[in-house]
Each structure stands twice: as C-alpha cells, then as structure tokens.
C-alpha positions, 0 to 999 in steps of 0.5 A: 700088072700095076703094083698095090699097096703092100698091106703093111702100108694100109695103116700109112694110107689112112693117115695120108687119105686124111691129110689129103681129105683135110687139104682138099677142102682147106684148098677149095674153100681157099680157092673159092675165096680167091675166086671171089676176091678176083671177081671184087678186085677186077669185076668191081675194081676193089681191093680187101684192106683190113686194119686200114686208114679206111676201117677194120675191114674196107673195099678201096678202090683200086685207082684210090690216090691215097695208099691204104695203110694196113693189112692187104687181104687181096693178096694174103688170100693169094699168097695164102692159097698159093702156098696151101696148095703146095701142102695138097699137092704134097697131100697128092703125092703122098696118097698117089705113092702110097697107092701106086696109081699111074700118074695120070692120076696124080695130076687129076687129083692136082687139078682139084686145087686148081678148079673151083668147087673140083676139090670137093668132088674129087676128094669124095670119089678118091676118098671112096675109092681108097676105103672100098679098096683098103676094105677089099684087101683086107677081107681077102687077107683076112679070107686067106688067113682063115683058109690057111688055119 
C-alpha cells in the first residue's frame, strides 16, 4: 500500500506545489534561452557580449582576434541556468517528499528542467494533479468528520 500525504502536511504541500510552480517555468524559460544562445554560439558561431568594446549589446564572433571586454551572456545564461536548476530539483524534492510518490516520479519531474518546453507541460499535470488530489482528501475528511457528529 503507498504511503499519503498526512493532512497536517496539506498546507506545506501547497507551499511546496507553488515554489515548484514558480521554478518550473523560471527553469524552462532559462532552458529556452540556453537553447537559443547554443544555436547563436555553434549554429552561427557568435557569442552574446553585453557592455562590451563592441557595444551595449553585441554578437562577436567566436574566432574574433581581439578579446571583447565586458559582460559574456553566453556563459552567464548557462551558468545561470545551471544553478536555477539545482533550485527546481530542490522544488522536485520537496513536493515528491511531501507527497510521497515513488521515485520514478521524482526523476520524470527532473527531466522537465532538462527538455526544452517539458517544464511547462509537466508542471501543468503535476500541478493538476496535487490540487485534484488535496481537494479529495479533504472532502473525504470533511465527509468523515460530518459522519462522526
């Protein structure tokens, strides 16, 4: 028999389901932008620069002779994304435990930070699927409670 939720939890869960909701998309928006700074600095062979010799906002390219000075987006969007997706797995993990689901669900709800535009489809049935569940229990508590007065 799996293990639920204990009703006490219900109101940590919610918290846990909304910072997971945030992540979620802060992750695959980043992971979109990763995606398309990839296809700039390999498809095209430029790389982002802000505040650079070459501008406020410049594509260089890859094999320029001369070193832009300045901010490197290219690797502050990954670096960026790197260290947001920690935060969703965290976000994964604390919703998993609270809900206790098998683990196999913890790593399909870690794959949405690793497959471009997954995040948002997987937060949306994981999202639905915590608040059908929350809402059930909670009728059949209430139902319970009723029944015993």
């Amino acid at each position: 028999m799996p293990l639920a939720p204990k009703s006490e939890d219900f109101p940590k869960i919610r918290g846990a389901l909304r910072f997971y909701q945030v992540f979620a998309y802060v992750t695959g928006i980043m992971l979109l932008l990763l995606c398309v700074e990839m296809i700039i600095k390999y498809g095209m062979g430029y790389q982002l620069f802000a505040f650079s010799n070459y501008g406020v906002f410049a594509l260089v390219d890859v094999n320029e002779p001369v070193a832009p000075t300045g901010l490197d987006l290219s690797t502050g969007i990954l670096i960026a994304h790197g260290w947001l997706y920690v935060v969703y797995l965290f976000s994964d993990f604390r919703l998993w435990s609270l809900m206790r689901w098998n683990f196999a669900k913890f790593v399909a709800i870690a794959l949405g930070g690793v497959v471009p535009f997954l995040s948002f489809f997987v937060e949306a049935r994981i999202t639905k699927q915590v608040k059908s569940y929350l809402a059930g229990r909670e009728a059949e508590e209430a139902t319970l409670v009723e029944a015993s007065n």
